[in-house]
DSSP file (Angstrom, degrees, kcal/mol; ACC not computed):
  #  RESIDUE AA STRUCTURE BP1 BP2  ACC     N-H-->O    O-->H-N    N-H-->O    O-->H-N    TCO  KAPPA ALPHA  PHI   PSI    X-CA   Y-CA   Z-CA
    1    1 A X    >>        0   0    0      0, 0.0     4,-2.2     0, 0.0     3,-1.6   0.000 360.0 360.0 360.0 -46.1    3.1    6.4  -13.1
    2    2 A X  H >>  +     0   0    0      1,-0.2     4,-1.7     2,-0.2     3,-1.7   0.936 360.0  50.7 -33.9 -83.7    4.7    2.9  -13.5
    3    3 A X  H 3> S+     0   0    0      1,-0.2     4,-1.0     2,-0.2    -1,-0.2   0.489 107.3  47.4  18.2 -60.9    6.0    3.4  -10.2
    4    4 A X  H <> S+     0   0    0     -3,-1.6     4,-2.4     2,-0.2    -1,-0.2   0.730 114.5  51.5-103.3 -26.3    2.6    4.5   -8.3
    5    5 A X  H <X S+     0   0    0     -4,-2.2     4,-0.9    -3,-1.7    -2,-0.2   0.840 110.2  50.7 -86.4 -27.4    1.0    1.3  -10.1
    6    6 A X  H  X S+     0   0    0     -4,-1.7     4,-1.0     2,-0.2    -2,-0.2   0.748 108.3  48.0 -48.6 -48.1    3.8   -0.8   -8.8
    7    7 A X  H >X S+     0   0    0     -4,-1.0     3,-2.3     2,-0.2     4,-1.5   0.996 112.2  54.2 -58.9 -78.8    3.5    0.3   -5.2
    8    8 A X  H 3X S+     0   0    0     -4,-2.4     4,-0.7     1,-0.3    -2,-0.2   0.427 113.0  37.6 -49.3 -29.9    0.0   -0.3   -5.5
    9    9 A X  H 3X S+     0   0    0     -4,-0.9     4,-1.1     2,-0.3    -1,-0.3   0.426 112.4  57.2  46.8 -62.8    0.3   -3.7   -6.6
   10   10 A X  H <X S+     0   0    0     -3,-2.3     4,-1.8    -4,-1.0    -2,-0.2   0.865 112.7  50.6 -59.8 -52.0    3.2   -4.3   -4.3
   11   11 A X  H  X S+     0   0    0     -4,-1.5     4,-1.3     1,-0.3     3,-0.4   0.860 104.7  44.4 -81.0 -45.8    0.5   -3.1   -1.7
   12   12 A X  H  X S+     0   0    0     -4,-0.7     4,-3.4     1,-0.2    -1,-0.3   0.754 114.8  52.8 -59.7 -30.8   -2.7   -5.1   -2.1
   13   13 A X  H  X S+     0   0    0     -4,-1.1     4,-1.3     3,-0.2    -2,-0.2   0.843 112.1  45.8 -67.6 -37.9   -0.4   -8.3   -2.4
   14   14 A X  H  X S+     0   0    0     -4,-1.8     4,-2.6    -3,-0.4    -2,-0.2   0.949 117.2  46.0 -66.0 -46.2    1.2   -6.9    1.1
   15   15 A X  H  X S+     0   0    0     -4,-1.3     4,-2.0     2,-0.3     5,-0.2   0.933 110.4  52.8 -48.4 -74.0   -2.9   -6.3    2.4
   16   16 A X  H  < S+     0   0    0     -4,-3.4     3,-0.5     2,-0.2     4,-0.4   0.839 106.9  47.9 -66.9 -42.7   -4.1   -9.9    1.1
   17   17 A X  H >X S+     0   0    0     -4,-1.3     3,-4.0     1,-0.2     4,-0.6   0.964 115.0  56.9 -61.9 -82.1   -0.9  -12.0    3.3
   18   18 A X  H >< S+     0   0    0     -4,-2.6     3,-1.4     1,-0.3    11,-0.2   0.574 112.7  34.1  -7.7 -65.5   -2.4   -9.4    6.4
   19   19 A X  T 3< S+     0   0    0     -4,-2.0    -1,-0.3    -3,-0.5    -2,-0.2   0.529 112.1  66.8 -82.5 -10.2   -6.0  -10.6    6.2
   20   20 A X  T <4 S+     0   0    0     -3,-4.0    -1,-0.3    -4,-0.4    -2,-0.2   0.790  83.4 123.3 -94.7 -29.4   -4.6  -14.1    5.4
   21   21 A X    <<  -     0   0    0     -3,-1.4     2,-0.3    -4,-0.6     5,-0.0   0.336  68.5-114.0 -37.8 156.5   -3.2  -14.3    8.7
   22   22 A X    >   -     0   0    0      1,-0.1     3,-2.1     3,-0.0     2,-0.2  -0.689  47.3 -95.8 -99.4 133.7   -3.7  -16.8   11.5
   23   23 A X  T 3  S+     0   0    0     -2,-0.3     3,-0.4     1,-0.2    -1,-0.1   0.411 108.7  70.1  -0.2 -32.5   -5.5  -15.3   14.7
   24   24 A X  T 3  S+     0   0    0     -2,-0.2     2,-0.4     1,-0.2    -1,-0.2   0.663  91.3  68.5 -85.3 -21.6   -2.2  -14.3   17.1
   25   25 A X    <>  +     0   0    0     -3,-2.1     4,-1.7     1,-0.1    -1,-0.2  -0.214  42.6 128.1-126.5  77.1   -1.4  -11.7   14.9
   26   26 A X  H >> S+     0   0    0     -2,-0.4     4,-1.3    -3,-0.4     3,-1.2   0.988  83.4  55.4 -70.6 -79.3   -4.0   -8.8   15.0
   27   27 A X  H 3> S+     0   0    0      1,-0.3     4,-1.9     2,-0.2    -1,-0.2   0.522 105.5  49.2 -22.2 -56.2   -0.9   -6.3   15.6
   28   28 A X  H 3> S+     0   0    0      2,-0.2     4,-2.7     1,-0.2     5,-0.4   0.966 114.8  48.3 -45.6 -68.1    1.0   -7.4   12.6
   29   29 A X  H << S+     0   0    0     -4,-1.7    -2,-0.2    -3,-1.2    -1,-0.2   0.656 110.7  50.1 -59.0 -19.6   -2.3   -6.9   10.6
   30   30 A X  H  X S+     0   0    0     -4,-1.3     4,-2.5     2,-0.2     5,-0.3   0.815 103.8  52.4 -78.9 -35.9   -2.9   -4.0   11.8
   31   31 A X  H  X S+     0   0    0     -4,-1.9     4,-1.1    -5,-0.3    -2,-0.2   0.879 114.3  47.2 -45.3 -38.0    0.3   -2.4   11.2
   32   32 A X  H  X S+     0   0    0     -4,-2.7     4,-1.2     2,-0.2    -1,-0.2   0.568 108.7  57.6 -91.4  -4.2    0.1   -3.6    7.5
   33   33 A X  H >> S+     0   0    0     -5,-0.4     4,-2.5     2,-0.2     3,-2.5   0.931 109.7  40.1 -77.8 -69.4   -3.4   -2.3    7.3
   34   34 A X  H 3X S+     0   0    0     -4,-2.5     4,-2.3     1,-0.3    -2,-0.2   0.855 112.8  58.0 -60.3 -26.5   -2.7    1.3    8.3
   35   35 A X  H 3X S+     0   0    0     -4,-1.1     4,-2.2    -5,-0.3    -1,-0.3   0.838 102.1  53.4 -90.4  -3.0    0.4    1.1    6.2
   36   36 A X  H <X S+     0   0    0     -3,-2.5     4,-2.0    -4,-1.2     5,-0.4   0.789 104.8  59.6 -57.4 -49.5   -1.6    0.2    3.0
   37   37 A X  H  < S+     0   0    0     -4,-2.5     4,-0.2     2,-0.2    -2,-0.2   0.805 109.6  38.9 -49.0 -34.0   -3.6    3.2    3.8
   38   38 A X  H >X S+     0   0    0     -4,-2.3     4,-2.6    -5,-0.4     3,-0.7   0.933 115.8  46.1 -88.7 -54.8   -0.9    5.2    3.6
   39   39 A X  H 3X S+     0   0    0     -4,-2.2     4,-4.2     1,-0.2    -2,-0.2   0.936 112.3  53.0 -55.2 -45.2    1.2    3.7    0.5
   40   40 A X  H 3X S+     0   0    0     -4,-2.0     4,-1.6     1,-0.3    -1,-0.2   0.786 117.7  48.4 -88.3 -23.4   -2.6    3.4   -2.0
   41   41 A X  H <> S+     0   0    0     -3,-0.7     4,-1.2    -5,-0.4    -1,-0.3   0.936 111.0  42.9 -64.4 -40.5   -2.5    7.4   -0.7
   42   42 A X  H  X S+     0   0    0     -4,-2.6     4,-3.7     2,-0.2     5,-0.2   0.928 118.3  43.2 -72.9 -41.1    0.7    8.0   -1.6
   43   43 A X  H >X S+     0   0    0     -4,-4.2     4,-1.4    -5,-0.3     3,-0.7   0.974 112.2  57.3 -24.6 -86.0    0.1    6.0   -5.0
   44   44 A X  H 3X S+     0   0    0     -4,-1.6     4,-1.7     1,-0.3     5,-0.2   0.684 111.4  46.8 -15.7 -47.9   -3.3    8.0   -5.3
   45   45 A X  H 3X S+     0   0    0     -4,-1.2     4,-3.4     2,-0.2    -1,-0.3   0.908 105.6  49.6 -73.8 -57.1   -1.2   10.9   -5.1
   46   46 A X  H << S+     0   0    0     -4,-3.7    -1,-0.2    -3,-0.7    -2,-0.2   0.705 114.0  47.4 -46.6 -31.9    1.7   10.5   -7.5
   47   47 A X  H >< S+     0   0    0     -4,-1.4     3,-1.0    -5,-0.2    -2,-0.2   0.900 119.5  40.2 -93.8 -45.4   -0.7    9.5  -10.3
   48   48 A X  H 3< S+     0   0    0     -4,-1.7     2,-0.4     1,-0.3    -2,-0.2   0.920 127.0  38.7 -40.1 -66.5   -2.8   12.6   -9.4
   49   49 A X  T 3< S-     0   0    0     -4,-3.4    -1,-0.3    -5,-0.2    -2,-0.2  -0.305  79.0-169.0 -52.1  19.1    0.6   14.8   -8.7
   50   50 A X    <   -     0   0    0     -3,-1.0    -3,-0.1    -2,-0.4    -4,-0.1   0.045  21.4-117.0 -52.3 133.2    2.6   13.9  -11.0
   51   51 A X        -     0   0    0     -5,-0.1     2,-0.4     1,-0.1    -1,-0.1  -0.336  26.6-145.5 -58.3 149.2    6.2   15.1  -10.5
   52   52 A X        -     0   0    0     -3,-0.1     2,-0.7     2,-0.0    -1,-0.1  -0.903   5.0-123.5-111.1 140.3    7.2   17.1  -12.7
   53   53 A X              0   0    0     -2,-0.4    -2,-0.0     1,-0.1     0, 0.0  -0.575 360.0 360.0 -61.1  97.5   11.1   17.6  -14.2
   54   54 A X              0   0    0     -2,-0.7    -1,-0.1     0, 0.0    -2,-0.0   0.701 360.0 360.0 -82.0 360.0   12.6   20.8  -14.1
């Protein structure tokens, strides 16, 4: 759970430097957009999912 709160965390700090960006680099911001979407899923997921230890 640490982990998944870390990522997220990790992620909005990646998200806000995106948006923060200067005008020439829509590509960049887009890359990091879509890949925020995917890490705050994968997050989403883990704390939903938690693995379990066999």
């Amino acid at each position: 759970m640490i982990r998944s709160l870390a990522l997220l965390a990790a992620v909005l700090v990646l998200l806000d430097t995106a948006l923060t960006l200067p005008e020439p680099f829509p590509t960049l911001a887009l890359l990091v957009a879509v890949a925020t979407v995917g890490a705050v899923a994968w997050a989403l997921a883990g704390l939903i999912f938690p693995r379990r230890d066999r």
